[in-house]
C-alpha positions in Angstrom: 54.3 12.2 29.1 56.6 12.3 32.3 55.6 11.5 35.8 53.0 14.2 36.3 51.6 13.4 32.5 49.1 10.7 31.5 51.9 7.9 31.4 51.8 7.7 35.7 47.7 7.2 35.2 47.1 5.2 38.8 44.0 7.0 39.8 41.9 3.9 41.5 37.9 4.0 40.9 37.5 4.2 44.2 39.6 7.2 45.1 37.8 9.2 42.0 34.2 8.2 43.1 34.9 9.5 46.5 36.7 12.2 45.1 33.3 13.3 43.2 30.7 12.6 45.8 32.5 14.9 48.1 32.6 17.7 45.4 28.9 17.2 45.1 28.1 16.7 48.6 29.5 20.2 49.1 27.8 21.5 46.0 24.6 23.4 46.2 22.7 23.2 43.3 22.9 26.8 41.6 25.0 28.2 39.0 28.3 28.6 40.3 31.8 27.6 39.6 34.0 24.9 40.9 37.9 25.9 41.7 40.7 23.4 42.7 44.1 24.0 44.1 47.1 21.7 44.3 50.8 21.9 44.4 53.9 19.9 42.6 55.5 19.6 45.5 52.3 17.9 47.7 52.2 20.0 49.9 48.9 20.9 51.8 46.9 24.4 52.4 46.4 24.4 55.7 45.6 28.2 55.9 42.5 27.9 53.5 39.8 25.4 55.0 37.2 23.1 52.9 34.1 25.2 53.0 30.7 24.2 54.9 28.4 22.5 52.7 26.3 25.0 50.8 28.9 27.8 51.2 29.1 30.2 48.0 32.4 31.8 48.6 32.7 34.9 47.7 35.8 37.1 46.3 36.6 38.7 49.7 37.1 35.5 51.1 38.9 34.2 48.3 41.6 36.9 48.3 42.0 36.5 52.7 42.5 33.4 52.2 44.8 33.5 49.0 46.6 36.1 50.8 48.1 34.1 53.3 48.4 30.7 51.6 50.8 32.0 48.6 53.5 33.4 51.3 54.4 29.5 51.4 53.5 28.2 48.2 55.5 28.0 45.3 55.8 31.5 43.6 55.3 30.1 40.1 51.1 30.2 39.6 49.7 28.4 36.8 45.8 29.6 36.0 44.3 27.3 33.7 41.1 29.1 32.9 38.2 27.3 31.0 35.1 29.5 29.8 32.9 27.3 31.3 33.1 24.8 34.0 30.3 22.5 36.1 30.7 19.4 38.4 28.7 18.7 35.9 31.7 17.8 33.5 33.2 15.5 35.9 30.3 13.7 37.0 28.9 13.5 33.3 32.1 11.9 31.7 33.3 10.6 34.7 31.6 7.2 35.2 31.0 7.7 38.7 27.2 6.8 38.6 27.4 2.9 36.9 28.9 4.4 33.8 31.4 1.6 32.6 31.3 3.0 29.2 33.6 6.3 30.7 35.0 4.3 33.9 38.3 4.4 32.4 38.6 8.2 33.9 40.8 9.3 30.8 38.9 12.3 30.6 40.7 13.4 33.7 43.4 11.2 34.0 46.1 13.7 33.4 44.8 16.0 36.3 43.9 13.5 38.8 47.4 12.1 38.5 49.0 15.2 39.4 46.0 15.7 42.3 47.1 12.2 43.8 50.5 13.3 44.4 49.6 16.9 46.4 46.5 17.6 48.7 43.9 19.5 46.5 42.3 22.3 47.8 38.4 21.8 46.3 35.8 24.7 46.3 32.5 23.6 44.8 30.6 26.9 44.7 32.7 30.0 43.7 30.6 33.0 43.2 30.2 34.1 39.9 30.9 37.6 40.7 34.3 36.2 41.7 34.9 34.2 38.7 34.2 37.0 36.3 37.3 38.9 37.9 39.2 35.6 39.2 42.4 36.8 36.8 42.3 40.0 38.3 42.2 38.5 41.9 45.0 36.6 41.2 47.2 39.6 40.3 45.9 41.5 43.2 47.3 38.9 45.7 50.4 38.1 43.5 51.0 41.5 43.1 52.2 41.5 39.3 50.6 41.2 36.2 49.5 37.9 34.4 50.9 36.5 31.4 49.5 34.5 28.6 50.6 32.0 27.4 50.1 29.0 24.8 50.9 25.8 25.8 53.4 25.6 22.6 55.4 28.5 23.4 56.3 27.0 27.4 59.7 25.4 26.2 61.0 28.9 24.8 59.5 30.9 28.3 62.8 31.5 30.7 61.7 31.5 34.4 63.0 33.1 37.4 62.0 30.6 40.1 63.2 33.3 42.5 60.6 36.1 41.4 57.0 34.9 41.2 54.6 34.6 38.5 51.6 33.8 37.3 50.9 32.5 34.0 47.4 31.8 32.5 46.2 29.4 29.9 43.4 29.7 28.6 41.2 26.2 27.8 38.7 26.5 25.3 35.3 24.4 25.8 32.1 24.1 23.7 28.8 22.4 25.6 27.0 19.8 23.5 28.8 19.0 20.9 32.4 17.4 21.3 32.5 18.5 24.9 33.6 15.4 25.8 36.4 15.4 23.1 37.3 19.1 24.0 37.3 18.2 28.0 39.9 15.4 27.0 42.3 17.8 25.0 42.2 20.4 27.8 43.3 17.6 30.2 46.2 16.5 27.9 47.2 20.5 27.7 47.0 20.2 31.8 49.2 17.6 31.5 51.3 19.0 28.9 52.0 22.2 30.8 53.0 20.6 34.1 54.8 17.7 32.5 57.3 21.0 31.3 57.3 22.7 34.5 58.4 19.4 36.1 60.8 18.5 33.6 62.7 22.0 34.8 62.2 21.7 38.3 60.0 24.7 38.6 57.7 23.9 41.7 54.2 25.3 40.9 50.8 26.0 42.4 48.3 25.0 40.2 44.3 26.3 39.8 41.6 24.8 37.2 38.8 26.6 36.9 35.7 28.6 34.6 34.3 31.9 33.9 31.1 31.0 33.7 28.8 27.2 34.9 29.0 24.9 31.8 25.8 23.5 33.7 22.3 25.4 35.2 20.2 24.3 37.5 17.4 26.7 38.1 16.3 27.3 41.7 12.8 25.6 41.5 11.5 27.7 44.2 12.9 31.1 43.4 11.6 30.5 39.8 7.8 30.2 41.1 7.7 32.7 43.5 8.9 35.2 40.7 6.8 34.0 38.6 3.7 34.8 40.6 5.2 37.9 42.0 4.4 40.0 38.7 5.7 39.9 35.1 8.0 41.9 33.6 9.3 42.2 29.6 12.5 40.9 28.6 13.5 43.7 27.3 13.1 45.5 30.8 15.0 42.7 32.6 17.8 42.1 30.4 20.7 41.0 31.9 23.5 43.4 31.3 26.1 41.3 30.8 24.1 39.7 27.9 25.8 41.3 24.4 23.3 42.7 22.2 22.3 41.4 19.1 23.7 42.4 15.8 21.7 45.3 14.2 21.9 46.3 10.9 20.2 49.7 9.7 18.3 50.6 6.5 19.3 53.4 4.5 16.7 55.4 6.2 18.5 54.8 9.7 16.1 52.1 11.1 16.8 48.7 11.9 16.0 46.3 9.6 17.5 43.2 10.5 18.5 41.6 14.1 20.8 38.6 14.6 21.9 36.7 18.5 23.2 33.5 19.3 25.0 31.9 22.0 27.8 30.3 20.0 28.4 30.6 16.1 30.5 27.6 15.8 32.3 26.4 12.7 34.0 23.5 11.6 36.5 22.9 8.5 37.3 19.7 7.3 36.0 17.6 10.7 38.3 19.9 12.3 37.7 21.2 16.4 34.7 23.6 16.1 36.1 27.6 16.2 33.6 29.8 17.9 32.7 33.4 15.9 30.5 34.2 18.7 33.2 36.4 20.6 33.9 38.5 17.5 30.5 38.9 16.4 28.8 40.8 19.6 31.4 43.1 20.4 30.1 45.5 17.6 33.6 44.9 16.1 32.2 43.2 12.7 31.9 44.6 9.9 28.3 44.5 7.9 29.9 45.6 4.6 27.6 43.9 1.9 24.7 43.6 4.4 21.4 45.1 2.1 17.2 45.5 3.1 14.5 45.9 1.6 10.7 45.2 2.1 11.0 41.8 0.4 14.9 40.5 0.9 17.2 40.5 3.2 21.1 39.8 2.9 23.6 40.2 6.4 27.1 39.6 5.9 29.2 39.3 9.0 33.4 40.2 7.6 36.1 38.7 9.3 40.2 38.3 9.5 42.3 35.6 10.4 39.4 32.7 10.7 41.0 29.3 10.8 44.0 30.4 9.0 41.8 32.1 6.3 42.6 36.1 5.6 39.1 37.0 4.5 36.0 35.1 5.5 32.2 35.8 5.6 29.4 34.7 7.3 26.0 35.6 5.1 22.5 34.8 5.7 20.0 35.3 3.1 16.0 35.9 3.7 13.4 36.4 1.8 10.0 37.2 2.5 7.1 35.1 0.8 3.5 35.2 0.5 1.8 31.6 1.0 -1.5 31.4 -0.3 -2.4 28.3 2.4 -1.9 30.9 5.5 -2.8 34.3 3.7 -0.1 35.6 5.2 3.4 36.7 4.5 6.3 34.0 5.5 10.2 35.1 6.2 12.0 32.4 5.1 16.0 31.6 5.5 16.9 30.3 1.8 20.7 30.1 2.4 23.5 30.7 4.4 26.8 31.3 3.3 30.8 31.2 3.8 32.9 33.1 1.7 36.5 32.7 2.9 39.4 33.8 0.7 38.1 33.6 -3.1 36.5 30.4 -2.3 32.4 29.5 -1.3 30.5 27.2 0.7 26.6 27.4 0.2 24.3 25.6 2.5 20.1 25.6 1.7 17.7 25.2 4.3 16.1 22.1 4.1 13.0 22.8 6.2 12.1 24.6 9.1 13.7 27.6 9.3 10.9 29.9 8.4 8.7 32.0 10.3 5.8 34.7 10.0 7.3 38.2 9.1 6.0 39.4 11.8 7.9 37.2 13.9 11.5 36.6 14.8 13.1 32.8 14.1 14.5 30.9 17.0 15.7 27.9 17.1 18.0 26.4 20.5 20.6 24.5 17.6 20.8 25.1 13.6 23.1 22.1 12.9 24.5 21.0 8.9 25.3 17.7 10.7 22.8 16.2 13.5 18.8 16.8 12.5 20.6 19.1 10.3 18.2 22.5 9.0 21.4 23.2 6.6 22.4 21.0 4.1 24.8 21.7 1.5 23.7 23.2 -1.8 25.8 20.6 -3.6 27.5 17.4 -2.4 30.4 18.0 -4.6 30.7 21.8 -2.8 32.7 23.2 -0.9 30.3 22.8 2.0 30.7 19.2 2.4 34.1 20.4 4.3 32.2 22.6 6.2 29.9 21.8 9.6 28.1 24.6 11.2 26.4 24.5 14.7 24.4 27.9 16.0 23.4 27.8 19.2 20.9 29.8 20.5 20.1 31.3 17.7 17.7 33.5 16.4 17.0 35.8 13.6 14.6 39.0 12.0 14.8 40.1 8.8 11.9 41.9 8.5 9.5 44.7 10.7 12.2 45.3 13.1 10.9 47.5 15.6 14.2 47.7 17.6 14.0 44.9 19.7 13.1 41.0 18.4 9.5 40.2 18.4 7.7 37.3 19.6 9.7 34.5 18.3 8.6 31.6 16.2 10.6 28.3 17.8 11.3 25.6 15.3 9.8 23.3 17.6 7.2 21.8 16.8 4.4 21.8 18.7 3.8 18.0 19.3 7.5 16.9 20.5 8.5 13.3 21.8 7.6 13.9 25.2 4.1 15.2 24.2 3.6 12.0 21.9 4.3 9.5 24.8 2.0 11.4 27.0 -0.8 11.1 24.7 0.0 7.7 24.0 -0.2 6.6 27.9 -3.0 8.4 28.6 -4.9 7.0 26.0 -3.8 3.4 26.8 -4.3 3.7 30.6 -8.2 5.5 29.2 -8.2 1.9 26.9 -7.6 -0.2 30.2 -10.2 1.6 32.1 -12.9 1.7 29.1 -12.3 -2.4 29.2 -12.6 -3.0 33.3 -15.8 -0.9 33.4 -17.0 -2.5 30.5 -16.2 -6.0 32.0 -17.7 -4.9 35.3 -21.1 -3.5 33.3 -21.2 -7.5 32.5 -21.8 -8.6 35.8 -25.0 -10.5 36.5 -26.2 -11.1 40.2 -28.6 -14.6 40.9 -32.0 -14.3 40.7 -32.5 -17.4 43.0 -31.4 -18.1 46.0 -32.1 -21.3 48.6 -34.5 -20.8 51.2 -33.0 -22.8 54.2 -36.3 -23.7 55.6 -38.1 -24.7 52.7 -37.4 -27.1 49.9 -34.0 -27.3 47.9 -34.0 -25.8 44.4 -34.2 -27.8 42.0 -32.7 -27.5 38.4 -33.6 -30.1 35.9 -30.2 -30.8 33.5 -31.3 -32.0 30.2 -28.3 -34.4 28.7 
């Protein structure tokens, strides 16, 4: 890469830690998302001030101060806009708290070059309000419309460095599994992107950030005192910019089966993971093939264009089964399915995705590859080159009333943390069993010397 790319990595350990602790000085600790500011040509944004510690800024503010600070910056805007962004991802996978293992800062190294060379502009807490609309903002301020682009397609784009624009990219990112790969190719596209603009002389002002916090932390003291105000359903709370679930009806017009998750990723041939999430819950699927019934249940989720395939489905398979044991009546997940142009991929499920019929399934990750609940039907299939991960997720294939009922985790009940609890408590009960025991074995002296009278005497026999 050219100066601005990875090749002019000088970023000290020093600078970065203090770089860090300020962000999370500043940072107060809610869901909200970061946004930083710089410029190629270094220079600084006087006009918009380093908020006061704890400060949510809010849109209105944002656009004030935007408003004034892009009469003097470079014209050319470049938005690169994750789906989700924390501190959290810098602090993680930044080795700023003893971490040698990541101390190497190439998770960032593109972005913190090209921060070296300007003064960055670093608000911690954006308001999430704000971040849902931040494109929109932009183009408010700028005064023209935004144009996407693809980081391949910036050597063919013909800019007018007299006119301004604003150009977003969009970075994708998937929390958990391969973040810290995924972070590391959105830093290289950073880098990418700027090492073009650079290599054509076209000055730019630069902003990372996220739609949504990659990272929670709950409000400890909010959470109680809701949770001793009153109590409330779910269903009567729900947040409306939740998607709802994927409902399928019965011939009769009733719903029969109910699928949500947070992210449906896939994964061909160790490939990066490709999220179906997006195009499930915006009642845009098809359920073509989808059948009920009061014993078996099939959904089938159609798509196009999936990872280069034309065709491609997505099919669970349940089936509802009466244990003896329990005398009761069990929905079980037998299979799931991927059918992608003439070819199939069947994965079984090798225990613990089952719950009573009465009861929905949910589980926080189904997985084919860590503590995997999938495992391919045949190791000479075609789903060895597949790995799934559903996050989230949860299930009903049977006496849908509408909404999910009370759902069945696939946790179990005694977890790690409940083990070493048990285990402690009954070793520290073990310790204090012995010491009172010991104590019980005390004996006191019968006989004690009278210092007026005559010393004791106690014969020794050799």
């Amino acid at each position: 890469m050219a100066e601005v790319g990875c090749l002019s990595v000088t970023v000290s350990s020093m600078a970065f830690i203090s770089f860090v602790l300020v962000i999370i000085s500043l940072c107060p600790c809610k869901a909200h998302v970061p946004l930083i500011i710089w410029t190629s040509e270094g220079d600084s944004l006087p006009t918009l001030t380093e908020p006061a510690a704890g400060e949510i800024v809010s849109g209105m503010k944002l656009v004030s101060s935007l408003q004034s600070a892009l009469t003097t910056l470079p014209n050319t805007v470049l938005l690169f806009l994750q789906d989700k962004l924390s501190l959290e991802d810098f602090t993680v996978y930044g080795g700023v708290f003893g971490n040698k293992q990541d101390s190497d800062f190439s998770l960032y190294a593109c972005m913190y070059s090209a921060l070296q060379a300007s003064t960055p502009l670093v608000l911690p807490a954006l308001a999430l309000s704000t971040t849902d609309s931040v494109e929109e903002l932009f183009q408010e301020v700028l005064g023209i419309p935004a144009l996407h682009i693809v980081p391949s397609a910036l050597n063919q784009l013909q800019l007018n460095t007299s006119q301004p624009s604003f150009l977003v990219i969009s970075l994708p990112y998937t929390h958990g599994v391969q973040s810290k790969e995924l972070l590391r190719k959105n830093d290289e596209i950073i880098g990418d992107v700027l090492t073009v603009f650079t290599a054509h002389g076209v000055p730019y002002t630069a902003v990372y950030t996220g739609l949504m916090p990659s990272y929670v932390t709950h409000d400890t003291v909010t959470s109680l005192t809701q949770r001793f105000v009153g109590r409330s359903l779910l269903q009567a709370r729900r947040d409306p910019t939740v998607k709802p679930p994927v409902t399928f009806n019965s011939t009769l017009g009733q719903p029969c089966i109910l699928l949500w998750a947070d992210h449906l990723n896939i994964s061909h041939v160790k490939g990066p993971w490709f999220d179906l999430g997006p195009f499930t819950f915006i009642n845009s699927v098809s359920l073509d093939g989808s059948f009920c019934n009061e014993t078996f249940s099939r959904l089938v989720l159609n798509y196009q264009n999936v990872l280069s395939f034309k065709s491609f489905q997505l099919t669970f398979l349940m089936r509802k089964i009466f244990f003896p044991v329990s005398a009761r009546n069990w929905t079980v997940i037998e299979k799931v399915e991927l059918n992608y142009d003439g070819q199939r991929a069947v994965f079984n499920s090798s225990r613990g995705i089952y719950s009573p019929a009465e009861f929905s399934f949910h589980c926080q990750s189904v997985s084919s590859s860590e503590s995997p609940l999938l495992v391919p039907s045949n190791a000479k299939d075609n789903a060895s080159q597949w790995n799934i991960l559903f996050t989230d997720f949860q299930i009903q294939g049977f006496n849908v009333t509408g909404n999910f009922s009370y759902a069945s985790d696939c946790a179990s009940f005694f977890t790690p943390g409940i083990w070493m609890g048990l285990l402690t408590s009954l070793l520290m009960v073990l310790i204090l069993t012995y010491g009172l025991h010991m104590i019980m074995q005390l004996r006191t002296m019968d006989r004690f010397d009278d210092p007026k009278g005559p010393g004791i005497s106690v014969p020794l026999n050799d």
